[in-house]
C-alpha positions as semicolon CSV with decimal commas, in nm:
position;residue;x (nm);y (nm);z (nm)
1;X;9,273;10,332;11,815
2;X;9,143;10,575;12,066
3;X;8,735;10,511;12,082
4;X;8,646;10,868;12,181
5;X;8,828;11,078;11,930
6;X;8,925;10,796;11,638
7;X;9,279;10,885;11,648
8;X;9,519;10,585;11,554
9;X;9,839;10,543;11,643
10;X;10,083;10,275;11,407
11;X;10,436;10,185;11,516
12;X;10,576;10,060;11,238
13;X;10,887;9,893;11,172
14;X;11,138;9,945;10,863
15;X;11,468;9,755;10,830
16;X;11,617;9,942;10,546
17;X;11,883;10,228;10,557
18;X;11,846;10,544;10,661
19;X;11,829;10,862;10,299
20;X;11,919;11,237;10,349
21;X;11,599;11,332;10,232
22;X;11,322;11,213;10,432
23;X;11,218;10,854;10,389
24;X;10,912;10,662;10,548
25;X;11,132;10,372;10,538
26;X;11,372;10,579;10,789
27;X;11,326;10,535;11,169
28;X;11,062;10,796;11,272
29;X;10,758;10,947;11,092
30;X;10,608;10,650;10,855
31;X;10,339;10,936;10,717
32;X;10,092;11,197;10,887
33;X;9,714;11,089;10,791
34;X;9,414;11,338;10,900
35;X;9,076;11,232;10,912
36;X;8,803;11,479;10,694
37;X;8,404;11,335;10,767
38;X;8,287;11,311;10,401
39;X;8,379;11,128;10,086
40;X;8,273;11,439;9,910
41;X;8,524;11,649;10,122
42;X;8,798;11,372;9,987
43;X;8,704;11,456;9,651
44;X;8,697;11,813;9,714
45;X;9,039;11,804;9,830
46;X;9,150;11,604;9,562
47;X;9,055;11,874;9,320
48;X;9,218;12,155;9,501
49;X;9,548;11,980;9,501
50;X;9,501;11,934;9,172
51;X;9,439;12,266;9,115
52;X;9,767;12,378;9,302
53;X;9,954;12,163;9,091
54;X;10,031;11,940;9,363
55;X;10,135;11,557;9,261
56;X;9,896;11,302;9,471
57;X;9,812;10,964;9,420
58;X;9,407;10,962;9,368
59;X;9,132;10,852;9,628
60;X;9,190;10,456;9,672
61;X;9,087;10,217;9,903
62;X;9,282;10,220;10,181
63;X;9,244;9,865;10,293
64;X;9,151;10,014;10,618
65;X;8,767;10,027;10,577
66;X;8,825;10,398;10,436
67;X;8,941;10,590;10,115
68;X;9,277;10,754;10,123
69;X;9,402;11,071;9,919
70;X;9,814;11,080;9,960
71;X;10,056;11,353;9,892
72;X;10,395;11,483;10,010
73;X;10,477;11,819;10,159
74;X;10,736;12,037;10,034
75;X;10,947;11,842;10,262
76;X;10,889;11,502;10,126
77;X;10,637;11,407;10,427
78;X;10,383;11,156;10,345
79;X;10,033;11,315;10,416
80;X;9,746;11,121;10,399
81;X;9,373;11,233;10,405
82;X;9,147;10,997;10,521
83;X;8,780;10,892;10,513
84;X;8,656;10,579;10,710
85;X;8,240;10,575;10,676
86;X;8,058;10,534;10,990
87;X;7,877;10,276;10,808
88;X;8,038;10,112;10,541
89;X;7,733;10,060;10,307
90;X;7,666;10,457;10,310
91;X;7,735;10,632;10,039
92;X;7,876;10,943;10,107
């Protein structure tokens, strides 16, 4: 984790075989996760990818210390939006 900007880096290791299509499990990309700086923003992304008709698994605990909102681009790429609270008790 870089301190000044947040950003976190994960090397992650997968021993099964490599799909056409794109695969987390593949060598390479695991997933793509950007930060947004409110819960409510979370939500409010939520409901415009449900408004595009666009499949997502819903805001869940991301075992992180943060909520996570996951989807796939057209490609198959695992996106992630993320929210980590700068205090965990806060509410927003």
């Amino acid at each position: 984790m870089h301190r000044d900007s947040s950003a976190i880096l994960v090397l992650q290791q997968h021993l099964s075989g490599a799909v056409e299509r794109f695969n987390e499990r593949r060598p390479g990309l695991d997933h793509l996760a950007l930060g947004v700086a409110t819960r409510t923003e979370l939500e409010e992304w939520q409901e415009r990818l449900a408004e595009l008709g666009v499949d997502y698994s819903p805001i869940a605990d991301a075992g992180r210390g943060g909520l996570a909102l996951s989807f796939r681009d057209p490609d198959g790429i695992a996106l992630e939006l993320f929210h980590r609270p700068q205090n965990p008790h806060e509410g927003d």
